[in-house]
C-alpha positions as a Markdown table, in Angstrom:
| # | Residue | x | y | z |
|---|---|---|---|---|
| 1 | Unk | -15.8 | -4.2 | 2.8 |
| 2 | Unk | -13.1 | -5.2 | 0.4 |
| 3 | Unk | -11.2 | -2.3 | -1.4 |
| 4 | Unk | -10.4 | -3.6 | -5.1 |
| 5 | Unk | -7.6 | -1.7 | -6.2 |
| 6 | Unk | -7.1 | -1.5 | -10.6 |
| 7 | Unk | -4.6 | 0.1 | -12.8 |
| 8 | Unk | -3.6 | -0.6 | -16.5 |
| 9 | Unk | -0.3 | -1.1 | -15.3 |
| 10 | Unk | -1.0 | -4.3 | -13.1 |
| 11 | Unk | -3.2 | -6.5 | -12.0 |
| 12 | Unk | -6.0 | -5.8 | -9.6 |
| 13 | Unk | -5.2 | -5.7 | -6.1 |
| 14 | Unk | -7.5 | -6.6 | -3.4 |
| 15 | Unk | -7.2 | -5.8 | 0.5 |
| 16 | Unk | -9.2 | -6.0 | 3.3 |
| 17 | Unk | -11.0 | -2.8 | 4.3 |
| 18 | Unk | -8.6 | -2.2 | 7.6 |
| 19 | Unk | -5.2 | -2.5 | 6.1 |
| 20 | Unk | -6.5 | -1.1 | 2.8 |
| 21 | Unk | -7.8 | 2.5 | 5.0 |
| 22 | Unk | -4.5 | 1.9 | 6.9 |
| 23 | Unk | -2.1 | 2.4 | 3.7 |
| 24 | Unk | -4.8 | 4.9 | 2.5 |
| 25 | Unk | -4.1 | 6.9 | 5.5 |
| 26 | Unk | -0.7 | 7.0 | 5.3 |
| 27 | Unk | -0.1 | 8.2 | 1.6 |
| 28 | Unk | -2.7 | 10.9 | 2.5 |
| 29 | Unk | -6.1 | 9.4 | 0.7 |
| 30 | Unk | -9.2 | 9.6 | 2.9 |
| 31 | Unk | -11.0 | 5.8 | 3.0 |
| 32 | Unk | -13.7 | 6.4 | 0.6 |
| 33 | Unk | -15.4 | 4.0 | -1.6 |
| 34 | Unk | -13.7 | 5.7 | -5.0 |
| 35 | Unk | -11.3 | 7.3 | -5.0 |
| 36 | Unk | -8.2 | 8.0 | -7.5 |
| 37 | Unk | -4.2 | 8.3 | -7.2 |
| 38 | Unk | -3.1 | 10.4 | -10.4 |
| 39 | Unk | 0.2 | 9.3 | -11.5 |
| 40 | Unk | 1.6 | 13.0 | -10.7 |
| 41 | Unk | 1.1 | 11.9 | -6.8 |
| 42 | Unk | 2.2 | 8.4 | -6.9 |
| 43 | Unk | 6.2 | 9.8 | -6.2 |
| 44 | Unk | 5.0 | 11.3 | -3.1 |
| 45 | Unk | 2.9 | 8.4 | -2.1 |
| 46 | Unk | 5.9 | 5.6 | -2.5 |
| 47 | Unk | 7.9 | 7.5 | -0.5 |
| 48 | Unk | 5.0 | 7.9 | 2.1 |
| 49 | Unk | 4.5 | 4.2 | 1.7 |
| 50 | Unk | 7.8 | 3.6 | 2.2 |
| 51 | Unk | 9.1 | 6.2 | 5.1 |
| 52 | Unk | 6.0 | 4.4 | 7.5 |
| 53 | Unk | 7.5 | 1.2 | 6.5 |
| 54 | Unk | 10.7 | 2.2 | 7.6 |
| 55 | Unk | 9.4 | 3.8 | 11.1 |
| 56 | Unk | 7.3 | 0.4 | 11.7 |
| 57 | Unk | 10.6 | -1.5 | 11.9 |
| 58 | Unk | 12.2 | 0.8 | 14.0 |
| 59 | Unk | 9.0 | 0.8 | 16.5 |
| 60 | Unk | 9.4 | -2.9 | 16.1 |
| 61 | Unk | 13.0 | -3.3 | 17.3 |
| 62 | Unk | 14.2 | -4.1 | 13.6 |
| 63 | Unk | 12.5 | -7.3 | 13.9 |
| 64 | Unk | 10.2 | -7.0 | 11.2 |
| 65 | Unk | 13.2 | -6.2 | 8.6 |
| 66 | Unk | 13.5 | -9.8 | 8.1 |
| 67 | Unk | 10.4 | -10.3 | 6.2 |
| 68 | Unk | 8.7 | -13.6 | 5.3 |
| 69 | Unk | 6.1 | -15.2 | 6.7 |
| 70 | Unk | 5.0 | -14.3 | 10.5 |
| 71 | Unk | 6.0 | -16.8 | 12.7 |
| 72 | Unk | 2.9 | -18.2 | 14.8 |
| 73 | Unk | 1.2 | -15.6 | 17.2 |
| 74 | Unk | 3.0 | -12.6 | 15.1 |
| 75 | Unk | 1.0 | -9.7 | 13.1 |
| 76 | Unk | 1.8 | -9.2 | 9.6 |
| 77 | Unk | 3.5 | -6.1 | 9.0 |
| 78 | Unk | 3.0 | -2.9 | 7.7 |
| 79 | Unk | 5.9 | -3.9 | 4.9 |
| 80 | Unk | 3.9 | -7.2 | 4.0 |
| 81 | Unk | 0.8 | -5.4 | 3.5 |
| 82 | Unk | 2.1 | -2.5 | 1.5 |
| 83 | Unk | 4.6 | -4.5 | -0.7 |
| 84 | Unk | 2.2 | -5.4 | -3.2 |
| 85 | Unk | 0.6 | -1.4 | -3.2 |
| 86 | Unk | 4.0 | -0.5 | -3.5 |
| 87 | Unk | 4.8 | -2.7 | -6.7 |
| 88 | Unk | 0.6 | -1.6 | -8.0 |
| 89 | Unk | 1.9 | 2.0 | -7.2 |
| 90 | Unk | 5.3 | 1.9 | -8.6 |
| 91 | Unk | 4.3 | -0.3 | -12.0 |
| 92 | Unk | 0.9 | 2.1 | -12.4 |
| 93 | Unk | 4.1 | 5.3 | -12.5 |
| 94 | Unk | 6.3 | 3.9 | -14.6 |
| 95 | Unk | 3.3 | 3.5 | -17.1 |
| 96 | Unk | 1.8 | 6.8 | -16.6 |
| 97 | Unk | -1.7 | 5.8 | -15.3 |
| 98 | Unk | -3.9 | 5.7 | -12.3 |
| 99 | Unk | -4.9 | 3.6 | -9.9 |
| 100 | Unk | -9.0 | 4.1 | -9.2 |
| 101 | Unk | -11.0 | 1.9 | -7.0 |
| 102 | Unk | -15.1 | 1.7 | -6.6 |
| 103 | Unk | -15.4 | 2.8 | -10.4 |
């Protein structure tokens, strides 16, 4: 299942189901096929975003703070996957709208 992510603030954001559940889980959003992130919650779910970012480089040895590509044989990390939610989540605030998916 693909999760297609929209706002009026940005454009639409697609992710695969696992890492899409994943970044659901963290800024405390059960996977469901709609849901809604109200702008009034999108402070505390940046800094959600953000503090798991933070905790997956330290768990990585600081390795993953240098970003980029993944070298061969690497996983992508948590901070590649979120960036763009975090920009979607971050541009949707600053306008004052949602972000919905499955409508």
């Amino acid at each position: 299942m693909m999760y297609k992510f929209r706002s009026r603030a940005d454009s639409d954001l697609f992710m695969n189901q696992a890492p899409a559940e994943r970044i659901l889980g963290i800024i405390g959003k059960q996977p469901a096929p709609q849901g809604i992130i109200e702008p009034a919650d999108m402070e505390r779910a940046i800094a959600a975003l953000q503090a798991a970012v933070e905790e997956d480089e330290r768990s990585r040895g600081g390795d993953a703070a240098q970003g980029g590509a993944p070298a061969a044989g690497q996983a992508i990390t948590l901070r590649q996957r979120a960036w763009p939610f975090l920009q979607l989540l971050k541009r949707s605030q600053e306008a004052d709208t949602p972000v919905v998916w499955g409508v």
